[in-house]
C-alpha positions as a LaTeX table, in Angstrom:
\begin{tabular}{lrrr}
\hline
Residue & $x$ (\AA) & $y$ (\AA) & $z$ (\AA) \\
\hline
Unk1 & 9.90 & 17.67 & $-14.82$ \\
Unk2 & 8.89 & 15.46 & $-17.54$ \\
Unk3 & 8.28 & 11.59 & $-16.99$ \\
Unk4 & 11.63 & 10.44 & $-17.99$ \\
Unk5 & 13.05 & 12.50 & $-15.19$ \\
Unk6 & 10.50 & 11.21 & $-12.73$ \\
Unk7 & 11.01 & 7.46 & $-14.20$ \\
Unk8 & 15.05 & 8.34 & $-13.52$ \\
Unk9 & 13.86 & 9.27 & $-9.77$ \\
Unk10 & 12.16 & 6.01 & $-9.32$ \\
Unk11 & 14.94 & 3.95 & $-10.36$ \\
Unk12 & 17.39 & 6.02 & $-8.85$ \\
Unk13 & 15.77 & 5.71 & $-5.18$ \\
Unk14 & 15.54 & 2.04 & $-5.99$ \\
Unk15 & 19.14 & 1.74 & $-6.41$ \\
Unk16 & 19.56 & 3.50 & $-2.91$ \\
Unk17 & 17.24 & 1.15 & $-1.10$ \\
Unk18 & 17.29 & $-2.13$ & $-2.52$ \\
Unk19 & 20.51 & $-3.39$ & $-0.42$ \\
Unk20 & 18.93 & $-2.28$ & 2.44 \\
Unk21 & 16.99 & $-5.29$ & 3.50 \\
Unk22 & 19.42 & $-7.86$ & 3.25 \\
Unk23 & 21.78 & $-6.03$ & 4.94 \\
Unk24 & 20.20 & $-5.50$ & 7.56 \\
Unk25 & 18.97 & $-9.43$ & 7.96 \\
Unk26 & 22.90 & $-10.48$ & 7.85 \\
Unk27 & 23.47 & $-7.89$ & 11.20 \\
Unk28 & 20.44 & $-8.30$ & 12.89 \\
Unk29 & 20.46 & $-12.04$ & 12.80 \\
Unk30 & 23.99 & $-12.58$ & 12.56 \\
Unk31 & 24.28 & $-14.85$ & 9.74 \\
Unk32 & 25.04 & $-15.24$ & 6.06 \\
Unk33 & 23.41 & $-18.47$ & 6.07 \\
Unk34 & 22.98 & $-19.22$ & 2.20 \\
Unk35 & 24.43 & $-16.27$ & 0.68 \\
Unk36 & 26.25 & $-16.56$ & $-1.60$ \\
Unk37 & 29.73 & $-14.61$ & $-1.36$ \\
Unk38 & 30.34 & $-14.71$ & $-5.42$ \\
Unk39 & 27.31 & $-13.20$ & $-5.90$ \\
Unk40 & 27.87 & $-10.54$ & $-3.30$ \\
Unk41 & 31.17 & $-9.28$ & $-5.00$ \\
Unk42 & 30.02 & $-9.42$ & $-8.39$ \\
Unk43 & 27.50 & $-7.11$ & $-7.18$ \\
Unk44 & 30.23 & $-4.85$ & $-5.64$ \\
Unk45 & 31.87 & $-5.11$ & $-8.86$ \\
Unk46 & 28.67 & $-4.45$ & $-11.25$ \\
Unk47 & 28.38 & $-1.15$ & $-9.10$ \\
Unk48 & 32.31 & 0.17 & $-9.47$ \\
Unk49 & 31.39 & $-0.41$ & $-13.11$ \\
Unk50 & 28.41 & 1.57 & $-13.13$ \\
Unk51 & 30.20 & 4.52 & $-11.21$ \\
Unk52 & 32.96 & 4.30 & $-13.67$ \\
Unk53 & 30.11 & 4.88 & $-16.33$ \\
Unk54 & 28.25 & 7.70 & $-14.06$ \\
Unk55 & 31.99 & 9.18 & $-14.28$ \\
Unk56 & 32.45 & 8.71 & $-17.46$ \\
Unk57 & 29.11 & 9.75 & $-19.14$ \\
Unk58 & 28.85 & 12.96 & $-15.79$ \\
Unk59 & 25.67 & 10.88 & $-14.31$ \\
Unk60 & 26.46 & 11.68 & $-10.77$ \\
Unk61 & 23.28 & 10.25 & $-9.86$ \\
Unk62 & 24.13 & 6.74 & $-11.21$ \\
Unk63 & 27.17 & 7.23 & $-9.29$ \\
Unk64 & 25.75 & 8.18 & $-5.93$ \\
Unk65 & 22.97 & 5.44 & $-6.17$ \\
Unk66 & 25.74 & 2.67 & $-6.57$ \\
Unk67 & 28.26 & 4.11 & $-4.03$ \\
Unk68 & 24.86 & 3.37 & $-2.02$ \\
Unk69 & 25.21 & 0.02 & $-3.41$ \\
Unk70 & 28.55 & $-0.91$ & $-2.85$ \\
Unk71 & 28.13 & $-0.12$ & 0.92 \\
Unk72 & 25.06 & $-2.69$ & 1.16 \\
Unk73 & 26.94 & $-5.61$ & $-0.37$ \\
Unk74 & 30.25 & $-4.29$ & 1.11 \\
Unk75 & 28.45 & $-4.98$ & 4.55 \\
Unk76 & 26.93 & $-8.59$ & 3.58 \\
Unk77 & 30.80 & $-9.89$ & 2.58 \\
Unk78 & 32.83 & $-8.03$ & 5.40 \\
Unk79 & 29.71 & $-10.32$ & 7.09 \\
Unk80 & 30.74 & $-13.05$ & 5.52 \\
Unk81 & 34.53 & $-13.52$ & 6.03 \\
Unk82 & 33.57 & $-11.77$ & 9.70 \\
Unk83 & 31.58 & $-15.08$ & 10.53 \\
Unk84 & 33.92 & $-16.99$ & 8.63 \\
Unk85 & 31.35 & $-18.28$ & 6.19 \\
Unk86 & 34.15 & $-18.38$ & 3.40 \\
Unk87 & 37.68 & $-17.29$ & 3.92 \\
Unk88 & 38.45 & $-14.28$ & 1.73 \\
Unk89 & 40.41 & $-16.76$ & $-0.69$ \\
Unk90 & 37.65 & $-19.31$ & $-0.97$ \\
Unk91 & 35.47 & $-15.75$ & $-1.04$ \\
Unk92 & 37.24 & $-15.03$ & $-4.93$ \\
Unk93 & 36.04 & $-18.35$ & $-6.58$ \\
Unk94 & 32.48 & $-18.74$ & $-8.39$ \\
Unk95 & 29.07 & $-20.91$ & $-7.51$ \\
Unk96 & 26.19 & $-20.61$ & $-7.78$ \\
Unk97 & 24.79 & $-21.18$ & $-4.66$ \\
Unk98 & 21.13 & $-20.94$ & $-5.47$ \\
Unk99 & 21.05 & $-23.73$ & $-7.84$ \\
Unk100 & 23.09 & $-25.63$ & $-5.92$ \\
Unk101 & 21.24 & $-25.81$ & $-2.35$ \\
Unk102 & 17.97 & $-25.68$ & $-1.19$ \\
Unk103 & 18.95 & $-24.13$ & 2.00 \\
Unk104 & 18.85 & $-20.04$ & 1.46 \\
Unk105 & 17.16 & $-18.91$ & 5.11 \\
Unk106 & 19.67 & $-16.51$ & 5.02 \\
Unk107 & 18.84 & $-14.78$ & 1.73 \\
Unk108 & 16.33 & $-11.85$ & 1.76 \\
Unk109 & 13.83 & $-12.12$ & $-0.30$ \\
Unk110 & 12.44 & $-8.69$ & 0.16 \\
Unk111 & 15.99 & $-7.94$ & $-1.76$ \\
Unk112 & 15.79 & $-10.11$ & $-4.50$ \\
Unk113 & 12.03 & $-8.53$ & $-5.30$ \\
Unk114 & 13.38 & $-5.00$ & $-5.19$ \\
Unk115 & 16.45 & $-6.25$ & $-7.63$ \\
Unk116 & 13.79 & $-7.56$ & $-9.99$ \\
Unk117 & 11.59 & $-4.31$ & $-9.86$ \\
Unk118 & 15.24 & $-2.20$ & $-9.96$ \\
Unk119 & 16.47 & $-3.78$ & $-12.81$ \\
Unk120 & 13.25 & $-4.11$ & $-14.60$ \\
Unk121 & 12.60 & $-0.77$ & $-14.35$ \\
Unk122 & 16.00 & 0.40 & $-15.12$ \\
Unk123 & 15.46 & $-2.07$ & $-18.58$ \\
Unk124 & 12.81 & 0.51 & $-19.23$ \\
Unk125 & 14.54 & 3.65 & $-18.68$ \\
Unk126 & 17.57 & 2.67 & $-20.96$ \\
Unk127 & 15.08 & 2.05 & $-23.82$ \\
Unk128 & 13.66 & 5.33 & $-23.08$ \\
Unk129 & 16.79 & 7.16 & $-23.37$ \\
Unk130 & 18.19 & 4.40 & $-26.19$ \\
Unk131 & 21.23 & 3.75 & $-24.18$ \\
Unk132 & 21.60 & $-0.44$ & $-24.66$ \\
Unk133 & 24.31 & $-0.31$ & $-21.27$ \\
Unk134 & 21.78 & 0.66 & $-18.98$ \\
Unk135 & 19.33 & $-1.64$ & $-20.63$ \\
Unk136 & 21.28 & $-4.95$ & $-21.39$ \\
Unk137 & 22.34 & $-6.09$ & $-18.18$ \\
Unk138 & 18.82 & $-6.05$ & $-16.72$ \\
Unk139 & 18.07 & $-8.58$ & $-19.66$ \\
Unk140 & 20.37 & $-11.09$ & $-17.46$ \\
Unk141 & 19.70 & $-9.37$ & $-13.79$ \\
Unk142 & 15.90 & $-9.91$ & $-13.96$ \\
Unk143 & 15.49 & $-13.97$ & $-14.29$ \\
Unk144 & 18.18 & $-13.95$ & $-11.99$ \\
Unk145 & 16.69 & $-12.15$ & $-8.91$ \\
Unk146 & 13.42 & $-14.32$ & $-9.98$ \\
Unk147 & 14.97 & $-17.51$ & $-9.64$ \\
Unk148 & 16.91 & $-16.66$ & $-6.42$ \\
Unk149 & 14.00 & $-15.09$ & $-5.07$ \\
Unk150 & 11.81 & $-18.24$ & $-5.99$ \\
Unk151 & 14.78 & $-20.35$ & $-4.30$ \\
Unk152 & 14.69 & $-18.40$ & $-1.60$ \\
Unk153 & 11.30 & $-18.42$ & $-1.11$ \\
Unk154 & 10.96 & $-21.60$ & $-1.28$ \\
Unk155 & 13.70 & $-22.46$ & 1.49 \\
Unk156 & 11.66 & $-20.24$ & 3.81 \\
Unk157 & 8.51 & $-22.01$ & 3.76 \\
Unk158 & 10.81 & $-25.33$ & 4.19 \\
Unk159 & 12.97 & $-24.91$ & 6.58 \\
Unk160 & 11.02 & $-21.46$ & 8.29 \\
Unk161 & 12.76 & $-18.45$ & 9.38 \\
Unk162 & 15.32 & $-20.17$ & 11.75 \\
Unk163 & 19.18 & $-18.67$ & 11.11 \\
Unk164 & 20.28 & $-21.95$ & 10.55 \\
Unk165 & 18.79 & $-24.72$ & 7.99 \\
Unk166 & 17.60 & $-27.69$ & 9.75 \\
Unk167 & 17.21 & $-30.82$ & 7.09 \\
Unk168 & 13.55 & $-32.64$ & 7.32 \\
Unk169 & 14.95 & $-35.92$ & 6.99 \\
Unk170 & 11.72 & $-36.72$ & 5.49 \\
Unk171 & 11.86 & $-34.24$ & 2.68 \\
Unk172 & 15.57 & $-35.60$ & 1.48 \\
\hline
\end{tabular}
């Protein structure tokens, strides 16, 4: 096994794992509290893509990691329109939720970091195997996850790990 195959390991178990953590946070704490649903389905989305590609180019890795995928943002929207959070109509239009609140307790950050060390790595492996549509998108998926993760970060330390954001009237 040569380090391309080991590098393809890496990302792969990445892919498998990185959904886990906010997830989880949405069913243990019961609450999609600034989540953004848009995001959450062009996730699902990215991933039917990328298993119509693992199809298509007979990388059943690629598509087993984003089944994986699809089942971790699957849960955070069926979480979503569960808690009624957005009706599965509103659910369909586009924000972007990060930029436009400063209230993200909901949002796991532990996610956002694994996105940014997912895609970044999986940047790499596409210029390692010269394939630009496994290296592209991470060009556009790594600020992303940065500046949600900042974001989210950032709401934490405000407003603390409560389930529900609590405005400092002195901070507006």
């Amino acid at each position: 096994m040569d380090f391309r195959d080991l590098f393809s390991v890496w990302c792969i178990s990445l892919s498998f794992i990185f959904t886990i953590p906010q997830a989880y946070r949405v069913v243990r704490r019961n609450t999609v509290e600034g989540i953004s649903v848009p995001s959450q389905l062009q996730n699902v989305s990215g991933s039917i893509l990328w298993v119509v590609y693992g199809i298509a180019s007979s990388t059943h890795l690629v598509v087993l990691a984003n089944v994986m995928t699809i089942c971790g943002f699957g849960t955070v929207v069926a979480m979503q329109v569960r808690l009624k959070a957005v009706s599965l109509t509103r659910a369909l239009t586009v924000e972007i939720r990060a930029a436009r609140t400063r209230h993200l307790v909901g949002v796991s950050v532990v996610t956002f970091i694994m996105v940014v060390v997912m895609s970044a790595s999986w940047g790499i492996y596409g210029v390692m195997i010269k394939d630009l549509y496994v290296a592209l998108p991470n060009v556009v998926i790594v600020p992303s996850a940065l500046f949600i993760s900042v974001r989210a970060i950032q709401s934490h330390r405000r407003y603390g790990s409560s389930t529900t954001a609590k405005v400092n009237s002195l901070s507006n």
